[in-house]
Backbone as CSV, one residue per row, in Angstrom:
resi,resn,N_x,N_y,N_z,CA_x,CA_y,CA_z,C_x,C_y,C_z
1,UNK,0.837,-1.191,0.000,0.000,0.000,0.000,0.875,1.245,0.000
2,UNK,0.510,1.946,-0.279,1.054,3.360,-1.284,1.298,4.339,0.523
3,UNK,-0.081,4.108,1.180,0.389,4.740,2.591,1.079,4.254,3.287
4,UNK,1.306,3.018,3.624,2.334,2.220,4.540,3.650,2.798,4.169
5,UNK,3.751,2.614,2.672,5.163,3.671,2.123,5.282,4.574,2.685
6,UNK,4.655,5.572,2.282,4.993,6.721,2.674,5.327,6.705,4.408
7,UNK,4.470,6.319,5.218,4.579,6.405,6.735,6.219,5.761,7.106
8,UNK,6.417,4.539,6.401,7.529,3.893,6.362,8.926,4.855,6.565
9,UNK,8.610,5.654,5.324,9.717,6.652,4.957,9.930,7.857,5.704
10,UNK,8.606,8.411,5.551,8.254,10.010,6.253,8.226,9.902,7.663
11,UNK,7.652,8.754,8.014,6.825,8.827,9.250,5.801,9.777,9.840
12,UNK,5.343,10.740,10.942,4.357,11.181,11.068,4.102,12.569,10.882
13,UNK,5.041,12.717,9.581,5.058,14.257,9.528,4.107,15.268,9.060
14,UNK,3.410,16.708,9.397,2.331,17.186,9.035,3.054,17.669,7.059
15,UNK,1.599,17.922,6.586,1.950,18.099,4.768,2.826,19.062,4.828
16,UNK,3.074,20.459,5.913,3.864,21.634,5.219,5.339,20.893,4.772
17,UNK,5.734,19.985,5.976,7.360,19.673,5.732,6.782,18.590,4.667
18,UNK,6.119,17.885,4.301,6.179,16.548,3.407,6.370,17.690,1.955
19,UNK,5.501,18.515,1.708,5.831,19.250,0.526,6.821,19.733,0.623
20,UNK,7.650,20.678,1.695,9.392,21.240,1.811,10.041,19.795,1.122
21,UNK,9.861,18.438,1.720,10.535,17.939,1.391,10.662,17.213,-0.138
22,UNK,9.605,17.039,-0.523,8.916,16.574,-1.802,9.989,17.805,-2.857
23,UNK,10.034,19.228,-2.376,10.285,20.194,-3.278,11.998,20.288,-3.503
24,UNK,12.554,19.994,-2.560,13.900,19.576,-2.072,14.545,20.713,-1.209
25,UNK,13.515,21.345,-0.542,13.993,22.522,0.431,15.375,22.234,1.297
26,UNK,15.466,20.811,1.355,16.290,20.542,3.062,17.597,19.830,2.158
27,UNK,17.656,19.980,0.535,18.454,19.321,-0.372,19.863,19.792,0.686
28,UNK,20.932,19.226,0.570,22.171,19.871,0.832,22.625,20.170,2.328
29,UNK,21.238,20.293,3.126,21.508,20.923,4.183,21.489,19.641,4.864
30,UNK,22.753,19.761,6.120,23.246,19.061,7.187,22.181,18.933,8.762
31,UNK,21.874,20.464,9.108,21.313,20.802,10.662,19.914,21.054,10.524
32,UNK,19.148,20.676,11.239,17.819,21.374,11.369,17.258,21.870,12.990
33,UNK,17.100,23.358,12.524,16.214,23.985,13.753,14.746,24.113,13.577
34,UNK,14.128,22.987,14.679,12.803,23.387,14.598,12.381,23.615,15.785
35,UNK,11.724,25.213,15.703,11.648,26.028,16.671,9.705,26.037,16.864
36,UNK,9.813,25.618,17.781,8.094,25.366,18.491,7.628,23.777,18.319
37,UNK,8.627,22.775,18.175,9.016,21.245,17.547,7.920,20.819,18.297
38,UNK,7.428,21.213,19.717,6.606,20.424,20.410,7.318,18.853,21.004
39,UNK,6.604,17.603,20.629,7.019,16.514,20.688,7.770,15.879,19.638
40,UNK,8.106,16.811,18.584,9.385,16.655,17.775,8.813,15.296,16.452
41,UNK,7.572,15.299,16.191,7.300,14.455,15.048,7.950,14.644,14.287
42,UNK,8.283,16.259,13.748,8.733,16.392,12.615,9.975,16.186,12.291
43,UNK,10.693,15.811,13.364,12.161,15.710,13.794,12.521,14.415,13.064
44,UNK,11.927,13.099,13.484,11.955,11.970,13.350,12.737,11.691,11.873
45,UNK,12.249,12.273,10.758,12.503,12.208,9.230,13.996,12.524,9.477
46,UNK,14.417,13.570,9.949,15.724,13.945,10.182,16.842,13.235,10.875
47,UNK,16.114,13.082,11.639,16.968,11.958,12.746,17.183,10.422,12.179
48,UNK,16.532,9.950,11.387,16.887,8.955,10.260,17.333,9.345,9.553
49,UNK,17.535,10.420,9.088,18.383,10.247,7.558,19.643,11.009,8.019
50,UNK,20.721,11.253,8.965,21.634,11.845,9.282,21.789,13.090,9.551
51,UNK,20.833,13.629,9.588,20.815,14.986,10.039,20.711,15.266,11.380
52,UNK,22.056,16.461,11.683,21.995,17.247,12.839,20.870,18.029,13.440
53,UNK,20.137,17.489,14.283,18.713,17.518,14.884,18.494,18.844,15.934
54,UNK,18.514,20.254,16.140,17.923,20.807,17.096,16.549,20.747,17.292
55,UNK,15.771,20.964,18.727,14.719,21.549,18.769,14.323,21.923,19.607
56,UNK,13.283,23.259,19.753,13.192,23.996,21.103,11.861,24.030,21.048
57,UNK,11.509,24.594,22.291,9.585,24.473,22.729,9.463,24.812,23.815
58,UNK,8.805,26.352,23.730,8.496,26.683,25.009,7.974,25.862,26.070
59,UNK,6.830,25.053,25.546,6.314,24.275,26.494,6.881,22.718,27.032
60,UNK,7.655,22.683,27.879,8.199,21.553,28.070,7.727,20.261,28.506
Protein backbone atom coordinates (compact mmCIF):
# COMPACT_ATOMS: atom_id res chain seq x y z
CA UNK A 1 0.00 0.00 0.00
CA UNK A 2 1.05 3.36 -1.28
CA UNK A 3 0.39 4.74 2.59
CA UNK A 4 2.33 2.22 4.54
CA UNK A 5 5.16 3.67 2.12
CA UNK A 6 4.99 6.72 2.67
CA UNK A 7 4.58 6.41 6.73
CA UNK A 8 7.53 3.89 6.36
CA UNK A 9 9.72 6.65 4.96
CA UNK A 10 8.25 10.01 6.25
CA UNK A 11 6.83 8.83 9.25
CA UNK A 12 4.36 11.18 11.07
CA UNK A 13 5.06 14.26 9.53
CA UNK A 14 2.33 17.19 9.03
CA UNK A 15 1.95 18.10 4.77
CA UNK A 16 3.86 21.63 5.22
CA UNK A 17 7.36 19.67 5.73
CA UNK A 18 6.18 16.55 3.41
CA UNK A 19 5.83 19.25 0.53
CA UNK A 20 9.39 21.24 1.81
CA UNK A 21 10.54 17.94 1.39
CA UNK A 22 8.92 16.57 -1.80
CA UNK A 23 10.28 20.19 -3.28
CA UNK A 24 13.90 19.58 -2.07
CA UNK A 25 13.99 22.52 0.43
CA UNK A 26 16.29 20.54 3.06
CA UNK A 27 18.45 19.32 -0.37
CA UNK A 28 22.17 19.87 0.83
CA UNK A 29 21.51 20.92 4.18
CA UNK A 30 23.25 19.06 7.19
CA UNK A 31 21.31 20.80 10.66
CA UNK A 32 17.82 21.37 11.37
CA UNK A 33 16.21 23.99 13.75
CA UNK A 34 12.80 23.39 14.60
CA UNK A 35 11.65 26.03 16.67
CA UNK A 36 8.09 25.37 18.49
CA UNK A 37 9.02 21.25 17.55
CA UNK A 38 6.61 20.42 20.41
CA UNK A 39 7.02 16.51 20.69
CA UNK A 40 9.38 16.65 17.78
CA UNK A 41 7.30 14.45 15.05
CA UNK A 42 8.73 16.39 12.62
CA UNK A 43 12.16 15.71 13.79
CA UNK A 44 11.95 11.97 13.35
CA UNK A 45 12.50 12.21 9.23
CA UNK A 46 15.72 13.95 10.18
CA UNK A 47 16.97 11.96 12.75
CA UNK A 48 16.89 8.96 10.26
CA UNK A 49 18.38 10.25 7.56
CA UNK A 50 21.63 11.85 9.28
CA UNK A 51 20.82 14.99 10.04
CA UNK A 52 21.99 17.25 12.84
CA UNK A 53 18.71 17.52 14.88
CA UNK A 54 17.92 20.81 17.10
CA UNK A 55 14.72 21.55 18.77
CA UNK A 56 13.19 24.00 21.10
CA UNK A 57 9.58 24.47 22.73
CA UNK A 58 8.50 26.68 25.01
CA UNK A 59 6.31 24.27 26.49
CA UNK A 60 8.20 21.55 28.07
Amino acid sequence: MITNNLQQLYGNIDIYLFDQLLKGTYNGCHNVLDVGCGGGRNLVYFLQNGFEVYGVDPNP
